[in-house]
C-alpha atoms as one frame of an Amber mdcrd trajectory, in Angstrom:
protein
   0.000   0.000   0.000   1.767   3.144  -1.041   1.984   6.175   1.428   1.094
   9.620   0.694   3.753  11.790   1.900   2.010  15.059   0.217   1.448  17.557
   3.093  -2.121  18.505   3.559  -2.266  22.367   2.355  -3.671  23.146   5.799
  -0.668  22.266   7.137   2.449  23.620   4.945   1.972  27.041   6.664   2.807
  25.601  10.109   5.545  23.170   9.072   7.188  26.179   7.204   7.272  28.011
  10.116  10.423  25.794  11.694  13.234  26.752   8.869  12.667  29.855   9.470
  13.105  29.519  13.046  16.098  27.372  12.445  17.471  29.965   9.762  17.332
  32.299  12.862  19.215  30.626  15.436  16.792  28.573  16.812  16.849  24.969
  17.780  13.523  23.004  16.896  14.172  19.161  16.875  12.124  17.226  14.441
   9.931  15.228  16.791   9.156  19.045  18.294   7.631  19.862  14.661   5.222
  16.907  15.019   4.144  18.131  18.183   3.375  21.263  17.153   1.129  19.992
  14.326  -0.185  17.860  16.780  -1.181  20.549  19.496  -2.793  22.703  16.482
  -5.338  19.988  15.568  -6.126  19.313  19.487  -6.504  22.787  19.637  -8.674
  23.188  16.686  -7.253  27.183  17.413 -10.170  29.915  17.519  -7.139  32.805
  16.994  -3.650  33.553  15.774  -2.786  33.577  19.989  -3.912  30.380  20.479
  -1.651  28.161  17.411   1.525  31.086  19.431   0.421  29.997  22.466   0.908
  26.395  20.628   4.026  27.073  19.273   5.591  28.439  22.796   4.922  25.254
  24.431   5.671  22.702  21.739   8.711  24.617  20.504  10.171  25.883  23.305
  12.129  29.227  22.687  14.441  30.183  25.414  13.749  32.824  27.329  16.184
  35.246  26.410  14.969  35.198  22.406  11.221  35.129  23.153  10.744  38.533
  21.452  12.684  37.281  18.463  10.385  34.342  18.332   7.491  36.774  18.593
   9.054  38.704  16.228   9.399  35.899  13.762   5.514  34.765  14.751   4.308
  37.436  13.516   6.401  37.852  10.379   5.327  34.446   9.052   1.658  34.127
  10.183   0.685  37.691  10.200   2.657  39.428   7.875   5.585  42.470   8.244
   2.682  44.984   7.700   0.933  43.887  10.957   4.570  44.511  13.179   4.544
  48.652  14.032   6.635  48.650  17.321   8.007  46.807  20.279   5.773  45.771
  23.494   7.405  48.206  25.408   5.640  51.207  23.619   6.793  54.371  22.070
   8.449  56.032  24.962  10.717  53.007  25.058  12.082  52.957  21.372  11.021
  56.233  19.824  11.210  59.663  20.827   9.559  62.178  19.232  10.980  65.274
  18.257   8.446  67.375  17.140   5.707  68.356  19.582   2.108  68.068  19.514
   0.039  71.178  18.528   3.156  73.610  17.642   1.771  76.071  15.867   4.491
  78.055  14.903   5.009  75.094  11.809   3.178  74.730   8.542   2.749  71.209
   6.614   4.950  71.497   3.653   3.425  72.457   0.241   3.877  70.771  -2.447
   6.277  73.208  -4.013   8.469  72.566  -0.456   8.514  68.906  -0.246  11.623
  67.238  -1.009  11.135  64.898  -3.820  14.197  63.844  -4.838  15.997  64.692
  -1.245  18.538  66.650  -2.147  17.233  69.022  -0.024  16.617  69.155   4.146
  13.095  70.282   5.859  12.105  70.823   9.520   8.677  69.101   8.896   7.934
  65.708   9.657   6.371  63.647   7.102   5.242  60.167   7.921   5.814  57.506
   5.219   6.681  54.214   5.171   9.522  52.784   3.212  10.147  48.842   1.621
  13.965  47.910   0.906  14.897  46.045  -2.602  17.806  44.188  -3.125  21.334
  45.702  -3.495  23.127  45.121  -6.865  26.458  45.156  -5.225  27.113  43.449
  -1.878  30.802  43.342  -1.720  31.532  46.090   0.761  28.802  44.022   3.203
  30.782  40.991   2.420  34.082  42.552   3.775  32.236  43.696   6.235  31.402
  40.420   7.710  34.439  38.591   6.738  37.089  40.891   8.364  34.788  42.335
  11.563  35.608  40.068  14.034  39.529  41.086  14.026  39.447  44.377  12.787
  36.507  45.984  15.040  38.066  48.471  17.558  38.515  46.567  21.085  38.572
  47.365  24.902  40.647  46.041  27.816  38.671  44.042  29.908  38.628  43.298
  33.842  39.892  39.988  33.761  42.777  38.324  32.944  44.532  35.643  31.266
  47.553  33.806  31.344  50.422  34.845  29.046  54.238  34.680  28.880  55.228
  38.240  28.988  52.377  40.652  30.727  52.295  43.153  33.466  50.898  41.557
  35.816  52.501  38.373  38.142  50.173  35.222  38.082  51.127  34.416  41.742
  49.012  31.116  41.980  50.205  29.884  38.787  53.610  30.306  40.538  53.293
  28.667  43.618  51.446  25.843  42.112  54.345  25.350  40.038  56.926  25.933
  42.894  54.864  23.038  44.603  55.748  20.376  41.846  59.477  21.414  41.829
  60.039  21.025  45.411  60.165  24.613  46.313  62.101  25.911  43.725  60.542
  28.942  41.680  61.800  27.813  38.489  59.232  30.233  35.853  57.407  33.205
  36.922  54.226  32.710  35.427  52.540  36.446  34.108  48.793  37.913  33.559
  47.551  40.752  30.943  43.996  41.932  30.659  41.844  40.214  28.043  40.599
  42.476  24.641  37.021  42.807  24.370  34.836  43.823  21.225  34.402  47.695
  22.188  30.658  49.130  22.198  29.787  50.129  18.631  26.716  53.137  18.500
  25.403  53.574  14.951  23.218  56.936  14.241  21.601  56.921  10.657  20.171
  60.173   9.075  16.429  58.985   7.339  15.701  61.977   6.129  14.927  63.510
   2.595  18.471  65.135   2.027  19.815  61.310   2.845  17.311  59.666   0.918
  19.307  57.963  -1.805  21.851  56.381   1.094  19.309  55.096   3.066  18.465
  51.544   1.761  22.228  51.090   1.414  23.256  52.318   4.922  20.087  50.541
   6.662  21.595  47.154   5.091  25.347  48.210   6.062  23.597  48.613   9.624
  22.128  44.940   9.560  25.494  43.274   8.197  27.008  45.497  11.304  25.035
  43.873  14.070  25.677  40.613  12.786  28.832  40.760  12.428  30.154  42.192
  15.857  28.175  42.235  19.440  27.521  45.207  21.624  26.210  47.306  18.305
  23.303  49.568  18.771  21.619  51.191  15.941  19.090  54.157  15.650  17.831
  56.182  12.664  16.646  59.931  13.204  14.858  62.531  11.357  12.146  64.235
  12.574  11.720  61.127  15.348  14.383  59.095  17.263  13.922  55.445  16.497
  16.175  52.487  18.142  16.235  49.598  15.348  18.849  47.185  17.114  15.829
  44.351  17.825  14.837  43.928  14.164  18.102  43.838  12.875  19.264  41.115
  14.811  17.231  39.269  12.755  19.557  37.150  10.848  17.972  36.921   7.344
  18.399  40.557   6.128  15.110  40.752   3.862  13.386  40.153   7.214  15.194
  41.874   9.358  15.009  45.234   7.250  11.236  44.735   6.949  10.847  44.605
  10.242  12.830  47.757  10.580  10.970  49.747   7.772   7.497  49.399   9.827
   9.297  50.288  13.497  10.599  53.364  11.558   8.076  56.318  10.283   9.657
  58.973   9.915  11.568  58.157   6.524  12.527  60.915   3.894  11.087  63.399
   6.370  12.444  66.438   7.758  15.998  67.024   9.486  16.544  67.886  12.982
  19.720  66.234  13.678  20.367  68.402  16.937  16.844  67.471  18.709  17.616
  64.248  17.911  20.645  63.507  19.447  19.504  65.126  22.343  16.297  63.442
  22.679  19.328  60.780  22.423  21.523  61.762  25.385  18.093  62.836  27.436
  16.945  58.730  27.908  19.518  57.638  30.469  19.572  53.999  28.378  20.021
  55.323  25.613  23.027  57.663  26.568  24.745  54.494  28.167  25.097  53.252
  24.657  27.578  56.143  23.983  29.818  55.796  27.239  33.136  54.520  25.983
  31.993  53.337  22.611  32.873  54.398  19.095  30.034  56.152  17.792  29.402
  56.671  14.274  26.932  59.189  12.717  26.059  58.759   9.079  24.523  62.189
   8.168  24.645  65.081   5.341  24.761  67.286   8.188  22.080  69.688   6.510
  20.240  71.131   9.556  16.723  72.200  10.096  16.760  72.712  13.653  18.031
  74.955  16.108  22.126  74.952  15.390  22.879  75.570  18.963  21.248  72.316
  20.167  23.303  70.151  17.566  26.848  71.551  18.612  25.730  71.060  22.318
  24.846  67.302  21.580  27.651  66.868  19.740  30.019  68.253  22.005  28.175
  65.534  25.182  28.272  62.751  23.099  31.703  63.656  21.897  32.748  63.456
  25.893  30.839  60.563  26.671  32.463  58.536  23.234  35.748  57.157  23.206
  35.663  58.311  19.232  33.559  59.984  17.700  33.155  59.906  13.764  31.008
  61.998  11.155  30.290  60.661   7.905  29.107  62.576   5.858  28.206  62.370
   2.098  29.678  65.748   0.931  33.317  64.919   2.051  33.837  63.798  -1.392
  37.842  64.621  -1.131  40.550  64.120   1.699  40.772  68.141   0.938  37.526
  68.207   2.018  36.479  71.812   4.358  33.218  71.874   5.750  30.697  74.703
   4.190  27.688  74.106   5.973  26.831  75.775   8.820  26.081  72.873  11.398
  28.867  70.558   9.638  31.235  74.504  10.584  29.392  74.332  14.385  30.534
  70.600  15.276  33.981  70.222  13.544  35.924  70.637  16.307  34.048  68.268
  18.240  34.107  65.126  15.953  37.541  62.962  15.638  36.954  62.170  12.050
  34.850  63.709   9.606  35.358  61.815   6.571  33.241  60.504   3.409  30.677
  58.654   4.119  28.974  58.960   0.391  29.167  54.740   0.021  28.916  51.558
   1.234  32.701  50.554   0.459  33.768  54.363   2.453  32.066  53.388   5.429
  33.222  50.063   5.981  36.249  50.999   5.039  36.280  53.697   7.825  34.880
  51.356  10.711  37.283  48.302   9.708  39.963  51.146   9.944  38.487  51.918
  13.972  40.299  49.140  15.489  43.798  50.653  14.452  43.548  52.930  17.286
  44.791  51.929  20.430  42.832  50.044  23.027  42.052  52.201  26.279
C-alpha cells in the first residue's frame, strides 16, 4: 500500500514556520515539529494567539529570544505589515521630536517637499519605506568577513595567562613551585583580556539622505551581525532604536521589520533634537559611554544649530571616538561649508566621506587601528 507523503495544504503554513526559526538561530528538533502539528489539531485554534500559544509550548524558545520568536511569529503568520513597534511602547524605542500642537510650523506644500531629497526640511512627514535588493554586496561581504579582528577593542577586567604581561600570576607560581620542590623555576605572568568595544550607529532617514538610506540601513544589519555590543538608531524628525529587528539574521526580514518600526523616513531634518532626545533617555546615553560612535549624516540642519553643537560636544565626551560621515566629504581636501557641519567640527575625531557603502566600511574596519584604552 503506497503512502502519501504530500502535506495537507492546511498544514504547509505551520511546518514552514520551523526553517525559518532554524534559519534564525533557533533549535527546533524534528519530533518538536510533530508536536506542534499535533497541538494545532487538538486545539482546533479559535485565533492567531492560540496556534503562538501552541508554538511556545511545543517549541520551546528560550527565554532570552522570546521577542525574536514573537518577532518571527508574527512575520510568518501575520505578515511584516501587521509589526509597528516593540511591546514596550513608544516612549521606550522612539522619541519624538516634534511636539504636539506647535503652531508656529506649517505642513509642507507641495512646491516645499523634497522629492528627490537633495534638499533638508524641519517638517515631519510620515511615510513608510520597503527595501529592494542591493546590486552590489561586496563592501557588506568585507564587512562580515574581516569584523571580528578588525573591530576596535577594549581592555577588559579579567585576565589571562600569558608569557610576557604586566601583571605576576602568583598562583600559577606557587602551584608550580609546589611540583618542583620549592624551587621557583618560571614566573608565570597575567595581561587583561581584549574585548569587542561598544559600537553606536546613528543613521540620518531623512529627505536630504534619501538615496543612502536603503544602502546604509543594510550596512547597519550586516554590522550587528557581524560584531556584538552594536546599537543602531535612525533619526529625522523622530528618534527610532532599530537594534531588535536587525538582529534578525535573514536581512530581507530583518530590514522589513525595521521599515514598519521606523516612520519617519525621507522626512524632515533635525539632527540636533535628535541627538539630544538621544543623550536625554539615560539607556540610551549608556550606549555612547566609551563606545565608538558613528553618525552617518549630510549634516544639513533644520533645527536649532545651537542644540546640535551642544549634543555633539556631550556625546563627543561621553564617546571614546567619535566619527562623522558625511556624504559631501567627497575629497581628503575636504572643508566643511555648511553651517552645522562649521558648528561641530571641532568636536568630531573624524569627519570623513561617508557617500558609500565601500567608504564606510572601510572607515569602521579602519576603527580598530587605534589603540585600546
Amino acid at each position: 500500500m503506497s503512502t502519501d507523503l504530500q502535506l495537507p495544504h492546511a498544514a504547509r503554513i505551520f511546518v514552514a514556520f520551523v526553517p525559518l526559526l532554524r534559519a534564525n538561530g533557533f533549535a527546533v528538533a524534528p519530533e518538536q515539529t510533530t508536536t506542534f502539528l499535533a497541538a494545532i489539531e487538538l486545539l482546533g485554534p479559535d485565533s492567531i494567539e492560540d496556534i503562538r500559544q501552541a508554538a511556545l509550548a511545543t517549541l520551546a524558545p528560550p527565554p532570552e529570544r522570546r521577542a525574536t520568536f514573537d518577532r518571527l511569529f508574527d512575520l510568518h503568520f501575520r505578515g511584516s505589515e501587521t509589526i509597528a513597534r516593540d511591546d514596550e511602547g513608544e516612549d521606550d524605542e522612539m522619541v519624538r521630536l516634534q511636539e504636539e500642537g506647535r503652531g508656529d510650523e506649517e505642513p509642507l506644500l507641495s512646491d516645499e517637499a523634497s522629492e528627490s531629497g537633495l534638499t533638508a526640511t524641519r517638517t515631519e512627514a510620515l511615510v513608510e519605506r520597503r527595501f529592494g535588493v542591493s546590486p552590489t554586496m561586496d563592501a557588506l561581504r568585507r564587512l562580515a568577513r574581516e569584523a571580528p579582528r578588525r573591530l576596535p577593542r577594549r581592555r577588559g577586567h579579567r585576565r589571562m595567562r600569558t608569557r610576557r604581561g604586566p601583571f605576576a600570576d602568583l598562583r600559577r607560581t606557587l602551584r608550580d613551585t609546589v611540583r618542583s620542590d620549592g624551587e621557583i623555576l618560571r614566573l608565570g605572568h597575567l595581561k587583561r583580556r581584549q574585548r569587542p568595544r561598544k559600537i553606536l550607529l546613528l543613521i540620518d532617514v531623512s529627505g536630504s539622505m534619501k538615496s543612502r538610506t536603503e544602502e546604509n540601513m543594510k550596512l547597519a544589519h550586516a554590522l550587528v551581525q557581524a560584531a556584538p555590543n552594536v546599537e543602531v538608531f535612525t533619526f529625522g524628525t523622530r528618534l527610532t532604536r532599530v537594534t531588535r529587528p536587525l538582529r534578525l539574521k535573514r536581512r530581507e526580514q530583518a530590514l522589513n521589520a525595521a521599515a514598519h518600526l521606523v516612520s519617519d523616513w525621507d522626512g524632515g531634518t533635525r539632527i540636533g533634537d535628535a541627538l539630544q532626545a538621544f543623550l536625554a533617555v539615560p539607556r540610551f546615553g549608556g550606549y555612547a559611554r566609551g563606545a565608538a560612535v558613528v553618525i552617518v549624516s549630510d549634516g544639513l540642519e533644520r533645527g536649532e544649530g545651537d542644540a546640535l553643537r551642544d549634543a555633539v560636544a556631550k556625546l563627543s565626551r561621553r564617546a571614546w571616538r567619535l566619527s562623522w560621515l558625511t556624504p559631501l566629504a567627497t575629497s581628503p581636501a575636504f572643508r566643511p561649508q555648511t553651517e552645522a557641519l562649521m558648528a561641530i567640527e571641532r568636536f568630531v575625531d573624524d569627519l570623513v566621506d561617508g557617500g558609500s557603502s565601500a567608504s564606510i566600511v572601510a572607515h569602521i574596519l579602519a576603527l580598530g587601528r587605534r589603540r585600546a584604552a
